[in-house]
N, C-alpha and C positions, 0 to 999 in steps of 0.2 A: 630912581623910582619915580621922581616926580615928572619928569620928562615923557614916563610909560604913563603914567596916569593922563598927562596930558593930550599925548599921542590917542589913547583912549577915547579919552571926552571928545579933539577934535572930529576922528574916525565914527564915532557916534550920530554927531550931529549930523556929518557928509551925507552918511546912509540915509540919513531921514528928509535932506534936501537934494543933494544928488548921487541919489545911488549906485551909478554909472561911475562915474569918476572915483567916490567910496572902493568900488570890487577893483577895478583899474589900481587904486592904491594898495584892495589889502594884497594880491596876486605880483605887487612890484615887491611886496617884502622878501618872496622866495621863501619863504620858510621853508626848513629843513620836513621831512613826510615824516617825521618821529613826532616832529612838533604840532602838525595834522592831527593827526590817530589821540595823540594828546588831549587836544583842543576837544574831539568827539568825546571821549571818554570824560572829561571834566565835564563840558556841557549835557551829556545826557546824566550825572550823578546830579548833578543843580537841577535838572529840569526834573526828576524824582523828588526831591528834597521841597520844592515847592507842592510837586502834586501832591505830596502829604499833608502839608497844610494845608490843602483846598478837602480832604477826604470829609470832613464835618459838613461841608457846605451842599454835596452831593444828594441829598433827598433820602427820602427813601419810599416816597408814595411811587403809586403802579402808571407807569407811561405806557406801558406796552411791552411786549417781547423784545422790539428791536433795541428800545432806548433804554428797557431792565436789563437787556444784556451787555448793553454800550457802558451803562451806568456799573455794574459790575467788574466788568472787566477795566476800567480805568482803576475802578477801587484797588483791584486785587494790586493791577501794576504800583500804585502807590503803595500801596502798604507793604509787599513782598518784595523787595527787592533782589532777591535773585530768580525773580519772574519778569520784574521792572526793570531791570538794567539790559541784559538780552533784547528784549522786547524793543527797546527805544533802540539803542546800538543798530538792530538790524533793521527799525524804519529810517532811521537816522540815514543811513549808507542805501539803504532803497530810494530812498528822495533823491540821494547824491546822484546817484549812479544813473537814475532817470534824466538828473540836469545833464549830466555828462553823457551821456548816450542818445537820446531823444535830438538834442542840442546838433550831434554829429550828425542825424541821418540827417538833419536838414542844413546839412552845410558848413555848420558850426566848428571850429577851429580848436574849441576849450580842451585842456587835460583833466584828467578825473583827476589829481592832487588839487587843482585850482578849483573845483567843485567842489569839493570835498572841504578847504579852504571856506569857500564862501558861505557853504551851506551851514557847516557851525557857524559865523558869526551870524546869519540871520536867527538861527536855535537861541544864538547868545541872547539877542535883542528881544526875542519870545518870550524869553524865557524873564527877561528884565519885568518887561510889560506883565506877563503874569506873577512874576513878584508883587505888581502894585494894584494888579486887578485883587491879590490875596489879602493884601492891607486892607485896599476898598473897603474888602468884604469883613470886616471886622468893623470900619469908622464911617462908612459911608455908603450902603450899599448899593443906592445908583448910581453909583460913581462906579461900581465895579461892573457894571452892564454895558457901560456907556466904554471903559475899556478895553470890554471885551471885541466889543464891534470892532473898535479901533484896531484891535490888535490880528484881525482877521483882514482889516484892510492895509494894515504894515505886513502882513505876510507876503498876500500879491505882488503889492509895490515892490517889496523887496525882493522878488524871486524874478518876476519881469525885467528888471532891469539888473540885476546878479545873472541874469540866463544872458542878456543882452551883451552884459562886459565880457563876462566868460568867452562866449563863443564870436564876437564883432559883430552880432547881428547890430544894425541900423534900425529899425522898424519895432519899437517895444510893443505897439498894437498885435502884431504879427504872433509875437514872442506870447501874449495874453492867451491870444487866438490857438494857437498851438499848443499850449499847457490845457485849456479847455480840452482841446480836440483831446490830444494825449487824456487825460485824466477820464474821459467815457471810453476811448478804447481801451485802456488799462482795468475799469470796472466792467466791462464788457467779457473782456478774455478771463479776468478772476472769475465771474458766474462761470462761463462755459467750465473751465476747472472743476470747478465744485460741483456742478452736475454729472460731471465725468466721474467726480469721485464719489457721486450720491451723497451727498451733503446738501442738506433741504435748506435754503435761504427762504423765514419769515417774511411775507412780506406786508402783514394786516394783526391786527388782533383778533383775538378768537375766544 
C-alpha cells in the first residue's frame, strides 16, 4: 500500500514537471482494459461528487441565455446523477477517442487503451485541483479564482504533451496547434448538425 501511494505521489509530481516522460510511464504499466474502463468509471463518480459541492457556489443572477443555460445544466448534472454520470462517461470517451483518432490522422502511432489510459489520469489531476479550488471556496475565496485559471492551464499542459507521448509526436507546439485547429472544426461541424436538425443555437441576449 505504501509503495502504491508512493508510486502516486512520485507519478504526480512527473505530470506537472515532465509530462512526457509521466504518460511514457503511465502507458509502460500495460494495464489490463478492465482496469481502464475502471479508472473512467471511478474518476467520472469523483468528478460528480465534487460538482456537488460546488452547486451552492453556482449564482443564480441572469448572465444570459447562453451562460443560464450552461449554468443550468452543470446544476442539474450535479445534482442528478443518473443525468450526471452518462453525461460525463460519454464526454469523458469523446475527449478519448478525439486523442486517439485525431492523433492518428496526423500520423500518430497511439492506441485508443493508451488514450483512454492517459486521459483519466489527466480527469484524475482535474479533478484533484477542483477539489481545492472547492476548499478555496469555502476558506479563501481568491484563492479559488486563481485555481481555477491554473487549473485550465494544467489541462493544456497536460493534454499537449499526453497527445505528444501517446502518439511520438516530437513537436508539442504542433500538437497545441492542432488541438486548436481540431477543436473549431469540431464546433464548426456540431453547428452545421444542429441546423440540419433545426435546433436554433442563441447567440445574444434578447
Amino acid at each position: 500500500m505504501g509503495g502504491m501511494k508512493e508510486f502516486f505521489k512520485e507519478l504526480l509530481i512527473e505530470s506537472f514537471r515532465a509530462p512526457q516522460s509521466a504518460g511514457r510511464r503511465l502507458m509502460a504499466l500495460d494495464l489490463p482494459m478492465e482496469a481502464r474502463w475502471l479508472g473512467l468509471l471511478l474518476v467520472s463518480v469523483i468528478a460528480l461528487i465534487v460538482a456537488r459541492g460546488s452547486v451552492p457556489f453556482m449564482g443564480t443572477e441572469d448572465l444570459g441565455p447562453i451562460f443560464n443555460q450552461a449554468r443550468e445544466f452543470s446544476r442539474n448534472m450535479a445534482t442528478k446523477p443518473w443525468i450526471g454520470l452518462p453525461v460525463q462517461l460519454v464526454a469523458l470517451l469523446a475527449v478519448t477517442f478525439a486523442m486517439f483518432a485525431i492523433g492518428r490522422l496526423f500520423g500518430g502511432k497511439g492506441s485508443f487503451a493508451d488514450a483512454l489510459l492517459l486521459f483519466v489520469w489527466i480527469e484524475l489531476i482535474m479533478v484533484l485541483l477542483q477539489g481545492a479550488q472547492l476548499l478555496a471556496m469555502f476558506t479563501l475565496p481568491p484563492l479559488a479564482a486563481l485555481i481555477g485559471v491554473v487549473s485550465y492551464g494544467m489541462f493544456l499542459w497536460l493534454m499537449v504533451h499526453f497527445i505528444a507521448a501517446l502518439h511520438g509526436f516530437t513537436k508539442p507546439a504542433f500538437v497545441l496547434v492542432g488541438m486548436i485547429a481540431s477543436f473549431f472544426a469540431l464546433i464548426m461541424i456540431a453547428s452545421v448538425l444542429l441546423m440540419l436538425f433545426g435546433v436554433a443555437v442563441p447567440v445574444r441576449g434578447g
